[in-house]
N, C-alpha and C positions, 0 to 999 in steps of 0.2 A: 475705098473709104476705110478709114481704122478710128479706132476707139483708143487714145493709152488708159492704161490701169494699173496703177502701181509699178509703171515704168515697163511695161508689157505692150505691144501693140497688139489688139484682136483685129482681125481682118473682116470686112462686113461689106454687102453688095452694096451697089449702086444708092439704091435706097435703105439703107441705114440698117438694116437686116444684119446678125454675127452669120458666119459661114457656120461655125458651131457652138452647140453651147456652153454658156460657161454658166456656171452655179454659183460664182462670187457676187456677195449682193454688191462692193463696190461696181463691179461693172454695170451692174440696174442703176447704179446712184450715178454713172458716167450718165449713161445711154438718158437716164430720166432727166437730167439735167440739156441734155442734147435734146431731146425732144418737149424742152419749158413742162415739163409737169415734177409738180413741188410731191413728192412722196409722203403718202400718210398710211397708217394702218390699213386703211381699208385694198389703197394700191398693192401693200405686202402683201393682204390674205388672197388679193386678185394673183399675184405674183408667185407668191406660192403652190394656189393650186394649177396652175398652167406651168409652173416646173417641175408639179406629180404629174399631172396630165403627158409631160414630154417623154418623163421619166419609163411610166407605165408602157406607153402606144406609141412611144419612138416621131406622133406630131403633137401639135395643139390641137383643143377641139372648134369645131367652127360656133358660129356663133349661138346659133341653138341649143348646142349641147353644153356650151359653155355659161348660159344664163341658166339652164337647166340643172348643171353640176354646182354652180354658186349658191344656187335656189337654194339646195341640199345642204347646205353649209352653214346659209345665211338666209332665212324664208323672207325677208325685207328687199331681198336683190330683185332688181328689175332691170327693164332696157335704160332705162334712165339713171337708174345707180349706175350701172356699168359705162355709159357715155359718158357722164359727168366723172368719170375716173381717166378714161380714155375716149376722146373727143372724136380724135380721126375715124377712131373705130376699134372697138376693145378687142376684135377676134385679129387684130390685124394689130395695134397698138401697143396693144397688153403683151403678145410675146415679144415683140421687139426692144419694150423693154424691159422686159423679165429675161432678156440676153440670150433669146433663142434664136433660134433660124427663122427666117420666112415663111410662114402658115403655106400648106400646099394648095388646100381647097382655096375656093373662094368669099368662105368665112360667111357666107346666106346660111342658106338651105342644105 
């Protein structure tokens, strides 16, 4: 599977995952569009902190730590803000379209 972006192809698994990251937000604006979710503020500050997060510890974090690091951010974040941002599943959703790689854990526990 690929992604173009600004006349670049990124190369991404099977399921829609980049092999590596890329920090251009058009490619989030590909990728979010590819996965029908309309981008709003709250998408970018989710976006943003899972491209420090990649940035930092070389993964995402799964989903515990990641409602927990929003928390920190945003004390309004909950399991349901973060759903209704990312549907499928925000530990799993949220970096693939914030143009990362494929979360390694299993994004629980």
């Amino acid at each position: 599977m690929m992604y173009s972006v600004g006349g670049i192809e990124l190369e991404a698994d099977d399921q829609g995952y980049l092999l590596e990251a890329v920090f251009d937000d058009e490619a989030v604006r590909v990728i979010a569009k590819a996965e029908s979710i309309e981008l709003t503020d709250a998408h970018w500050e989710v976006i943003n902190y899972l491209r420090e997060q990649y940035r930092e510890e070389g993964a995402t974090p799964n989903f515990r730590a990641m409602l927990k690091g929003m928390a920190e951010i945003r004390p309004e974040v909950d399991s349901k803000y973060l759903y209704d941002l990312f549907p499928i599943g925000p530990a799993k959703q949220g970096p693939k379209v914030a143009a990362l790689p494929q979360p390694l854990g299993k994004g629980g526990y």
